[in-house]
C-alpha positions as CSV (number, residue, x, y, z in Angstrom):
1,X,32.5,-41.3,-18.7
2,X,33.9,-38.2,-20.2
3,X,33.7,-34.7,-18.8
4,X,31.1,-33.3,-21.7
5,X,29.2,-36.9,-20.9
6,X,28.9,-35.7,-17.1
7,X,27.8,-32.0,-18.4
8,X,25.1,-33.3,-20.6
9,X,24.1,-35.7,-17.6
10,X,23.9,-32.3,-15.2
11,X,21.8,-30.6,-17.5
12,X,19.6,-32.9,-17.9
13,X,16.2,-32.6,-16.1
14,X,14.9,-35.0,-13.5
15,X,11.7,-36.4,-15.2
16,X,10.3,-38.8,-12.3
17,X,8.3,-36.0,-11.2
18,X,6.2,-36.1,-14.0
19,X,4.8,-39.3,-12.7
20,X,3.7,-38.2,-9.1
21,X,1.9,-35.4,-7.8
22,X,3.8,-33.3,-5.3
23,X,1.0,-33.5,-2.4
24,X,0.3,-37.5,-2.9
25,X,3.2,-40.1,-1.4
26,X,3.7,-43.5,-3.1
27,X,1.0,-44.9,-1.0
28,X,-2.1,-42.3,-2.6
29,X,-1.8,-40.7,0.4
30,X,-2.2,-36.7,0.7
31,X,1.4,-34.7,1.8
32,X,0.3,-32.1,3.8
33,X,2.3,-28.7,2.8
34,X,4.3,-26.6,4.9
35,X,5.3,-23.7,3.6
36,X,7.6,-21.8,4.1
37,X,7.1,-18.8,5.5
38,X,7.3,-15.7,2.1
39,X,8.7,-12.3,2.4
40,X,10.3,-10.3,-0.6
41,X,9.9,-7.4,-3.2
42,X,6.8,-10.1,-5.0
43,X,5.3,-10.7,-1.6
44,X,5.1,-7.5,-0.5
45,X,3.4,-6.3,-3.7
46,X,0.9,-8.9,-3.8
47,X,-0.3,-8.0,-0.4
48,X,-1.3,-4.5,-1.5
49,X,-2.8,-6.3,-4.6
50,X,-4.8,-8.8,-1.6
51,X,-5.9,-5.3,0.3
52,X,-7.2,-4.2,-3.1
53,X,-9.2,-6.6,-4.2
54,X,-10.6,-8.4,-0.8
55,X,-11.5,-4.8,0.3
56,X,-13.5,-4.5,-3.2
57,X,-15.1,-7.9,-2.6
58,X,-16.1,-7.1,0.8
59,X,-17.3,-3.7,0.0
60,X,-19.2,-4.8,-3.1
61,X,-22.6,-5.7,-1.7
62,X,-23.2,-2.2,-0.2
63,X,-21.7,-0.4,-3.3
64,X,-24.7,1.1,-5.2
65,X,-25.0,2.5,-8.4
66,X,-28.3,5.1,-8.5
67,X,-29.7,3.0,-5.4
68,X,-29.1,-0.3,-7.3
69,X,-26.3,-2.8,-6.1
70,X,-23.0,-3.0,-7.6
71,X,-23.5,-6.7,-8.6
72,X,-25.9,-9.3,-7.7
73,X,-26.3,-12.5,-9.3
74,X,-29.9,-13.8,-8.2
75,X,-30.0,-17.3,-9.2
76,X,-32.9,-18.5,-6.9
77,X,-35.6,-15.3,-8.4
78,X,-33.3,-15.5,-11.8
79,X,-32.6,-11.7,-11.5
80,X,-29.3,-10.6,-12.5
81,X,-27.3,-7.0,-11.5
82,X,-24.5,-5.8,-12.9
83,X,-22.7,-2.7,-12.7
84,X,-26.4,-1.1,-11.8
85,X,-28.0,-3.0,-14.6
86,X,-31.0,-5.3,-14.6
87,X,-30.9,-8.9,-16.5
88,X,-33.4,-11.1,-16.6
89,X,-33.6,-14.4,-18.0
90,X,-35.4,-12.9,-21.1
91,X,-31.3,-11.5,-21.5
92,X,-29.7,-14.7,-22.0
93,X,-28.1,-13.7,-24.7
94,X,-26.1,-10.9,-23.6
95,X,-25.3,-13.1,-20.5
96,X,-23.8,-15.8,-22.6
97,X,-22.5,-13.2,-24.6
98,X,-20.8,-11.5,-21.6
99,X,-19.5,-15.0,-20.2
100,X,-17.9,-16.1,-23.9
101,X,-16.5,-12.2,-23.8
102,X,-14.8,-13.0,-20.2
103,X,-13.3,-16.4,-21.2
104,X,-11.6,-15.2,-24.5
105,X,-10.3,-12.5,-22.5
106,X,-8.8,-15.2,-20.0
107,X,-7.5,-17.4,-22.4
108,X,-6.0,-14.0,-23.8
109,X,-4.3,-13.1,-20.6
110,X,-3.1,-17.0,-20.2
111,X,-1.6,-16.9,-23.6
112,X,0.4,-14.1,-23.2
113,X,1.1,-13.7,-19.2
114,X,0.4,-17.5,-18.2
115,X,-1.2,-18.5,-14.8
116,X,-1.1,-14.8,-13.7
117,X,-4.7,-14.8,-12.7
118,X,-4.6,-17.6,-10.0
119,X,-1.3,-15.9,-8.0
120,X,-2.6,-12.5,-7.6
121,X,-6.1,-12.6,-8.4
122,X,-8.0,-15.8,-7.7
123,X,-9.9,-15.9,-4.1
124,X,-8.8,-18.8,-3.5
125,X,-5.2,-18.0,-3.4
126,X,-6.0,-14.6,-2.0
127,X,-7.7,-16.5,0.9
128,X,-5.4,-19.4,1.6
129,X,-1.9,-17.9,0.7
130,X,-2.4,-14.1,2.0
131,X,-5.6,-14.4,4.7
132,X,-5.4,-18.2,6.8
133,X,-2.1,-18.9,6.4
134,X,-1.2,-15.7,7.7
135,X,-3.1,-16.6,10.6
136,X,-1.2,-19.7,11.3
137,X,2.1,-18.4,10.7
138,X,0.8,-15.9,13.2
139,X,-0.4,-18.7,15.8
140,X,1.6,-22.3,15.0
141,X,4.7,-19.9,13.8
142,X,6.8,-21.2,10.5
143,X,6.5,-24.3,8.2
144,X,9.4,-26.3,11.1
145,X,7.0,-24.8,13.8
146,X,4.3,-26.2,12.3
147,X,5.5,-29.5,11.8
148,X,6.5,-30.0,15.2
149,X,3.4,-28.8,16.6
150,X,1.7,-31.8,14.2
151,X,4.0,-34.6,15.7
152,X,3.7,-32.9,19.8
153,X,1.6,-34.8,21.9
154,X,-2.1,-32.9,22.9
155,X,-0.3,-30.7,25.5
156,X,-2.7,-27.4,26.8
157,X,-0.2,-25.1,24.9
158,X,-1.4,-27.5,21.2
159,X,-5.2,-27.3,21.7
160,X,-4.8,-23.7,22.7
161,X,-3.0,-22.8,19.2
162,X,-5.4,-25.1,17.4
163,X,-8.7,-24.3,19.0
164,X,-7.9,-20.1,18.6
165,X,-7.0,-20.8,15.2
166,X,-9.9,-23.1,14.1
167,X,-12.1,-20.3,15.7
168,X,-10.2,-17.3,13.8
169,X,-10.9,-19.7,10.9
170,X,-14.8,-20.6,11.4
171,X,-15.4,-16.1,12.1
172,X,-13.5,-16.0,8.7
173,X,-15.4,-18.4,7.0
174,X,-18.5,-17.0,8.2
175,X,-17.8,-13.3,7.4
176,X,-17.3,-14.6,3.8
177,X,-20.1,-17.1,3.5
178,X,-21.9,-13.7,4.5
179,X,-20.2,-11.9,1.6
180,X,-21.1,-14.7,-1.0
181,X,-25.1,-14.5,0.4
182,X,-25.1,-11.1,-0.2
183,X,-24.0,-11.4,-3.9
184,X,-26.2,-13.5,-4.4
185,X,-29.5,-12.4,-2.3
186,X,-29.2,-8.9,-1.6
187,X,-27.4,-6.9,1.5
188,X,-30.8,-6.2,2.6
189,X,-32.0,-9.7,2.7
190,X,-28.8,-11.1,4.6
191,X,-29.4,-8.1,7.1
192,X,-33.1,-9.2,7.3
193,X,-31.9,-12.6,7.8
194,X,-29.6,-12.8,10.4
195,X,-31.3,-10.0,12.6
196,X,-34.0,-12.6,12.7
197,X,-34.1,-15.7,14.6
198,X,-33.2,-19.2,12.7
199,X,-36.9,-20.3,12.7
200,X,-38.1,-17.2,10.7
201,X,-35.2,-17.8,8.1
202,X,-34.7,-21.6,7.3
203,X,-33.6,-21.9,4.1
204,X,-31.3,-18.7,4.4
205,X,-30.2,-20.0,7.1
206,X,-29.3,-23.2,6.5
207,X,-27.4,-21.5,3.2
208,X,-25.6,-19.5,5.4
209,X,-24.3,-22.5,7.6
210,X,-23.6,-24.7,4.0
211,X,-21.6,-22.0,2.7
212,X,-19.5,-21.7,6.0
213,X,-18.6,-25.1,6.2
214,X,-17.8,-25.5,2.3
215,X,-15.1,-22.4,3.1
216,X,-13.9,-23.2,6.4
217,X,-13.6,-26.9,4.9
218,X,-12.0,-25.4,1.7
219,X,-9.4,-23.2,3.5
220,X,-8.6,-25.1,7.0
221,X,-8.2,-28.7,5.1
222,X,-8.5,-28.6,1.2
223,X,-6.4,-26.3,0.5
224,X,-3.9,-26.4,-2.7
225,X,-5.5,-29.4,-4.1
226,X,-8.5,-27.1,-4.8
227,X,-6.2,-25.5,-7.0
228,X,-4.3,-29.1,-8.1
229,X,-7.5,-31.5,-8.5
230,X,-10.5,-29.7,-9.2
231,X,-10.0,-26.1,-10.5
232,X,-9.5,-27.0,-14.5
233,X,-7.6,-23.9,-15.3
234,X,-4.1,-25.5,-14.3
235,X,-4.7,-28.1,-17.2
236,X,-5.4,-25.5,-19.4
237,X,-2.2,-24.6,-19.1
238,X,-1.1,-27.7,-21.4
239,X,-3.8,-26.1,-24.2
240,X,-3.2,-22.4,-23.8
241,X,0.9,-21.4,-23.1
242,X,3.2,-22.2,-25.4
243,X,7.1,-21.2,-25.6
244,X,6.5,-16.8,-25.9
245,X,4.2,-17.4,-22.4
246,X,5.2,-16.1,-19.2
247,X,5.3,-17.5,-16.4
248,X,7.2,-17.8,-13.1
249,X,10.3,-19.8,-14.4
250,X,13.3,-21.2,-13.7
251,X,16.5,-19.8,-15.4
252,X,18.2,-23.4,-16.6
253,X,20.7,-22.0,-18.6
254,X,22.0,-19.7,-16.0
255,X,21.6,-22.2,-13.1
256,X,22.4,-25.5,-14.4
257,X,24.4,-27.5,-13.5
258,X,23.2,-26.9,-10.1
259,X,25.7,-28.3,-7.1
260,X,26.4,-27.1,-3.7
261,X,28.3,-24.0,-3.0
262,X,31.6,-24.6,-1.6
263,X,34.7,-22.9,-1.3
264,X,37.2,-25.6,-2.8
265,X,37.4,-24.6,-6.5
266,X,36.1,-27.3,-8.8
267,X,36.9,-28.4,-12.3
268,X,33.6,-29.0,-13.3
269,X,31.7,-26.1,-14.1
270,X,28.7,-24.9,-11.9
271,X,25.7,-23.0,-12.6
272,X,23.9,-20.4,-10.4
273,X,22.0,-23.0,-8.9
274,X,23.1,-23.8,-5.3
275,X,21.0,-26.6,-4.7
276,X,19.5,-25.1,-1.7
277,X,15.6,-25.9,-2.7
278,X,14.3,-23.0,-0.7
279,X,12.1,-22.8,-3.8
280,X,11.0,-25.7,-3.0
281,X,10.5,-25.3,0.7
282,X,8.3,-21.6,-0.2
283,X,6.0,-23.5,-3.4
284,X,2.2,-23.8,-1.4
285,X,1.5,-26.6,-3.5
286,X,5.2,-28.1,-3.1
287,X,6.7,-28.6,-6.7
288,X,9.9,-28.0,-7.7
289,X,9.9,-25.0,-10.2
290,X,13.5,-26.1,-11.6
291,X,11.4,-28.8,-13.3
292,X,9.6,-26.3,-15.3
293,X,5.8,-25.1,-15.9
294,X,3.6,-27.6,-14.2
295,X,-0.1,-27.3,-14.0
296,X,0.5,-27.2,-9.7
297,X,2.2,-23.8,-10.3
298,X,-0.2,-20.8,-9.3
299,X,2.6,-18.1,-10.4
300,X,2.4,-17.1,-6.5
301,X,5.9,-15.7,-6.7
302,X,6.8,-17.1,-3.5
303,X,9.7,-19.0,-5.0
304,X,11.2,-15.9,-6.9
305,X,11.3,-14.5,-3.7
306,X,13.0,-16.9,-1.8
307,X,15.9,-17.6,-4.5
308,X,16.3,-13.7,-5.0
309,X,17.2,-14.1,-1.3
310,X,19.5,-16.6,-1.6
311,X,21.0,-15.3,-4.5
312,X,22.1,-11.9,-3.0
313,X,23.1,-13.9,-0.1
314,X,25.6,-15.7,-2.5
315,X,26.4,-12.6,-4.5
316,X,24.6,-13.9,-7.6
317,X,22.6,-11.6,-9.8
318,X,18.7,-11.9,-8.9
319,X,16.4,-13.4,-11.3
320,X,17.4,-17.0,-11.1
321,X,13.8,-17.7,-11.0
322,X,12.0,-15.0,-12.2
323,X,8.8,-14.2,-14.9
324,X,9.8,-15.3,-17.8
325,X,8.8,-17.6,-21.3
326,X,10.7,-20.8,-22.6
327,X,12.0,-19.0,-25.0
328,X,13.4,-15.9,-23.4
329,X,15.6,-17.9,-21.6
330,X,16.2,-20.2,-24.6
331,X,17.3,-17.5,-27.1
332,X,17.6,-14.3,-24.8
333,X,14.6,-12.6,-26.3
334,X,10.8,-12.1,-25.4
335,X,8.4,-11.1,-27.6
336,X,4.9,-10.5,-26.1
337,X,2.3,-9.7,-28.5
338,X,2.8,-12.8,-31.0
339,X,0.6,-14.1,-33.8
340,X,-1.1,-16.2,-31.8
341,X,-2.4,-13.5,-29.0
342,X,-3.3,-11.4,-31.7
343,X,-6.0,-13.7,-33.3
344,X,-7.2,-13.9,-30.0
345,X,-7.0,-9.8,-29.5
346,X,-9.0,-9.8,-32.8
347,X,-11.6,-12.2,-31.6
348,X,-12.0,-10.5,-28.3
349,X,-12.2,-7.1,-30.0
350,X,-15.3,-8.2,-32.5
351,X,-17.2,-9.3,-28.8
352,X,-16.7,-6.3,-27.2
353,X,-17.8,-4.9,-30.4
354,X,-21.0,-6.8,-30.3
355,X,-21.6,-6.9,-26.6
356,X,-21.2,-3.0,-26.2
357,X,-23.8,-2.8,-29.5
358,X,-25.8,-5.1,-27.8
359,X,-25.9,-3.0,-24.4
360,X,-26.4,0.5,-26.3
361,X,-29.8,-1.5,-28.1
362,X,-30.9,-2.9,-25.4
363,X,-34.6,-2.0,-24.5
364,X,-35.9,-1.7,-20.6
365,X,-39.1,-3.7,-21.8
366,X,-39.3,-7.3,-22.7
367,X,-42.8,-8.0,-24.5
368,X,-44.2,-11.2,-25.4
369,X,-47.5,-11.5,-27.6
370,X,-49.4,-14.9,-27.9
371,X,-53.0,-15.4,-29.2
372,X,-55.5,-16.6,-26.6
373,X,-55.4,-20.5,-27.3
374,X,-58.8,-21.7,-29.0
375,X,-59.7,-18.3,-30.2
376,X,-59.4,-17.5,-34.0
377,X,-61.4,-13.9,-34.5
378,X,-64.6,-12.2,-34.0
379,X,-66.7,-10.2,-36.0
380,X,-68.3,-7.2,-34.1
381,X,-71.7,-5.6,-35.4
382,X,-69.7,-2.1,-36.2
383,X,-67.7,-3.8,-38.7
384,X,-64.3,-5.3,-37.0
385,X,-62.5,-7.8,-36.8
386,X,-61.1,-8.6,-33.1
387,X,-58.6,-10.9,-31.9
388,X,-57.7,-12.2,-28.3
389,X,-54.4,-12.0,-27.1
390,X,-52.2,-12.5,-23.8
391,X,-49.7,-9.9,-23.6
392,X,-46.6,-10.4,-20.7
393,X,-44.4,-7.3,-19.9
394,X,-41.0,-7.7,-18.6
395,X,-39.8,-4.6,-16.6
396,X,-35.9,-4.5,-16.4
397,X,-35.9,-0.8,-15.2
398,X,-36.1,-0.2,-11.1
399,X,-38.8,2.2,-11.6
400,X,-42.7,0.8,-11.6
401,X,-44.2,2.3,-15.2
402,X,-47.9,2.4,-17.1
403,X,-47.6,1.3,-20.4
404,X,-49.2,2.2,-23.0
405,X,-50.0,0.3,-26.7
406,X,-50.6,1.4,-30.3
407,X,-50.7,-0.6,-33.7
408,X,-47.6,1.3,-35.9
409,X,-48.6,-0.3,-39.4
410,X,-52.1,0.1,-39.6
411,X,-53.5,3.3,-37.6
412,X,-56.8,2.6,-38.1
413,X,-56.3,-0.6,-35.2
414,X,-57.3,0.0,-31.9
415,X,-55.9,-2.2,-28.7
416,X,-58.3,-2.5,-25.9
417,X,-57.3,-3.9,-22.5
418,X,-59.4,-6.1,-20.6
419,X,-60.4,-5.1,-17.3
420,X,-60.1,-1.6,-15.6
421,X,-56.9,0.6,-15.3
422,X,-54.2,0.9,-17.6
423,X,-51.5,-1.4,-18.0
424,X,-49.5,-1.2,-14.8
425,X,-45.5,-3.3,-14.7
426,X,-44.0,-3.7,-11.5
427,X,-40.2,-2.5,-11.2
428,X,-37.9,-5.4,-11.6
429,X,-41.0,-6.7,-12.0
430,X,-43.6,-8.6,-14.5
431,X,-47.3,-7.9,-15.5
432,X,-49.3,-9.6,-17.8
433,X,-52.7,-8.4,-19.6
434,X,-55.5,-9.4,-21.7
435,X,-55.9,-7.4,-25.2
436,X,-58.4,-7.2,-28.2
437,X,-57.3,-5.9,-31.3
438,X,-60.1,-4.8,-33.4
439,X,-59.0,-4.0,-37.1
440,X,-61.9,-3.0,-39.9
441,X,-62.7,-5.5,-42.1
442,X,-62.1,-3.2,-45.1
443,X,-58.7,-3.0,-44.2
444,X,-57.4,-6.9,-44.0
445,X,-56.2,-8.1,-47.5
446,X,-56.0,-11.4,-46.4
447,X,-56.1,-14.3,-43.7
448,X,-53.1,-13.2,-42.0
449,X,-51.9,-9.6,-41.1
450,X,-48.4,-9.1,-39.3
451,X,-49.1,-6.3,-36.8
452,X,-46.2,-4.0,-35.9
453,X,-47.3,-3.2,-32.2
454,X,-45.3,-0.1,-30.3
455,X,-44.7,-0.2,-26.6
456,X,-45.2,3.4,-25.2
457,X,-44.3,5.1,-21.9
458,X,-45.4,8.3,-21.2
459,X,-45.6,9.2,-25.0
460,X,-42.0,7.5,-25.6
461,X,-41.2,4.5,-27.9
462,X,-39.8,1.7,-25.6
463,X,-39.8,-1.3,-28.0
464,X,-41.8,-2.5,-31.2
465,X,-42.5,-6.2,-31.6
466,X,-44.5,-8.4,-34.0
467,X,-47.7,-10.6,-34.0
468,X,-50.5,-12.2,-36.1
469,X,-53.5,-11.0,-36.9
470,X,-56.4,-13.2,-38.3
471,X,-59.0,-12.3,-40.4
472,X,-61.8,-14.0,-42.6
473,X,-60.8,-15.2,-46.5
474,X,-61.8,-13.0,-48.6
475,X,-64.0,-14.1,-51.3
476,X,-62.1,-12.4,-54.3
477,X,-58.8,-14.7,-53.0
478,X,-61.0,-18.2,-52.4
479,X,-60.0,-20.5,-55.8
């Protein structure tokens, strides 16, 4: 073999990991990860990043916004907050609207910056990488430590560590199955709930205890795979990056070939890579980032840091492993903002567009008209004509209001609720009510009028909508 055959025999990538999964053995059974222990420049900033955000997720349920919550997403009563703002399911619309809105903004953010989301954002990294595994490091020391302790027999010293962290674990999971409730109930409601006993609460509390065991079960045994074998946004990878991404990568020009650092001089020429895999040793879902971009990778950083470590240990430049795209390290240029990100920047653009119009238009009333089933019209002996209708009033407001209603295209109509009082809708609320509409008979033209009715509060136009109005035929249009 020649000595260019050997190079191009260095350089060449090690494909047999595309055939495996890094946490599975040949067998199909699961490889536990150990790892190792991060610290670095990447590690430190993404603990301020962890503060940040977990502090905004805990504090969110008793955020208020002029005495409405920050965000809650009421699935059970169909009642939706956010940012102070009522939606009901009478707003699907600008829900879907708002949920098509986030994704293109995702798949924006994944085009151009990769899987940045899942390292520094996602709570499940946030939890696992920067909360419980802290905790262990803290109790069963580093990945070594921990491996050890695994393979020790059931001494006092081993159930102590495991029982104080399984508890640490279970408070955890409780504090944020607490957190998810109140997202999704109310603050007031979780408060009402567990100052109560069990019996007075069943359903809450059995939600409670469900969503506690799903995230103790999630963080303390799951783990990465939730990342690996359920969450689909790692194989979206395959559909959204492309060579301008970036991601964490590995710098194969610089570093291959890789080989052991020794002293002897050889005459075979080395890259930057020492072999050490303490990349591989820091990955929490244990892939080898010198393979390149695999849907495992979470862009956690961890390995960056542990290779920048290495390398100033070695007196290498940093950024053997670093963020990067394919084809920065390829051709030695990066160019963010390609063709490609800016069809999606356009498409995102026109959604914001339309959701913020949407928003500005909407109205704090949703009313529905229907005609009384089995009733056609009435002729009264002062000369109307009166139709039945079943009127439903959606407040979206978190004040209660009296309604009032008025025919805008034809003055001469007059609306007459059935029953005392006026027209009373709850806040957050809905009221429904019983109308005639009585119209002169001089004044229909034909069969079928469209009415223009005006919802009024306090003397102030809320929202117009539409119905039918039937009349008899009129003998000059009978053929």
């Amino acid at each position: 073999m020649s000595q260019q055959e050997g190079l191009d025999k260095l350089y060449q990538f090690d494909e047999e990991f595309k055939d495996t999964i890094a946490t599975v053995d040949a067998e199909g059974k699961r490889v536990w990860v150990y790892p190792k222990k991060p610290s670095g420049n990447y590690h430190r900033r993404r603990i301020v990043v962890t503060i940040i955000l977990l502090g905004i997720l805990f504090a969110g349920p008793f955020i208020k916004i002029s005495g409405r919550p920050f965000l809650l997403l009421n699935v059970f009563e169909r009642k939706f907050v956010i940012l102070g703002q009522a939606f009901w399911p009478q707003d699907f619309f600008l829900l879907a609207l708002l949920l098509i809105t986030f994704f293109v903004f995702i798949i924006l953010f994944t085009v151009i910056f990769g899987r940045i989301w899942c390292g520094w954002a996602c709570p499940q990294t946030l939890f696992l990488e920067m909360v419980f595994r802290k905790i262990e490091y803290l109790i069963e020391g580093d990945a070594n430590q921990q491996r050890k302790l695994k393979k020790a027999p059931w001494t006092a010293e081993k159930i102590s560590k495991r029982l104080t962290k399984h508890t640490i674990f279970i408070i955890i999971s409780l504090l944020i199955s607490h957190t998810v409730m109140a997202y999704l109930i109310g603050i007031e409601e979780v408060i009402n709930i567990v100052s109560q006993p069990p019996s007075e609460h069943w359903a809450g509390f059995m939600g409670l205890m469900a969503f506690t065991a799903i995230f103790y079960g999630v963080f303390s045994w799951f783990r990465e795979q939730a990342c690996v074998a359920v969450c689909p946004y790692g194989r979206l990878q395959g559909v959204l990056l492309d060579k301008k991404s970036i991601a964490v990568m590995y710098d194969w020009v610089r570093g291959e070939p890789r080989g052991k650092l020794k002293k002897k001089v050889e005459e075979t020429p080395k890259g930057d890579c020492i072999d050490c895999k303490l990349c591989v040793h820091a990955c929490p879902t244990g892939i080898d980032i010198r393979n390149g971009t695999q849907l495992e990778c979470v862009n956690c950083t961890a390995c960056i840091d542990a290779c920048d470590e290495v390398m100033l240990k070695v007196n290498k430049p940093q950024g053997l492993i670093r963020y990067a795209s394919h084809e920065s390290i390829e051709e030695g240029s990066q160019k963010i903002f390609t063709k490609r990100a800016a069809a999606y920047s356009v498409v995102l653009v026109l959604l914001l567009g339309i959701l913020g119009f949407s928003l500005a238009t909407r109205s704090d009333i949703e009313t529905t008209i229907l005609k009384v089933p089995g009733q056609l019209y009435q002729k009264t002996d002062d000369g109307f004509i009166s139709n039945l209708y079943n009127i439903q009033f959606v407040n979206k407001t978190f004040d209660d209001i009296t309604l009032e209603l008025k025919v805008l295209n034809m003055p001469e109509a007059i609306i007459t609720k059935v029953g005392e009082g006026q027209q009373k809708v709850p806040q957050n609320g809905l009221a429904e009510g019983v109308y005639f509409i009585k119209i002169p008979a001089t004044q229909l033209e034909s069969m079928t009028t469209t009415l223009k009715i005006g919802i009024y509060k306090n003397g102030n136009l809320l929202e117009t909508t539409k119905t039918k109005f039937l009349g008899p035929m009129k003998m000059g249009n009978k053929k």
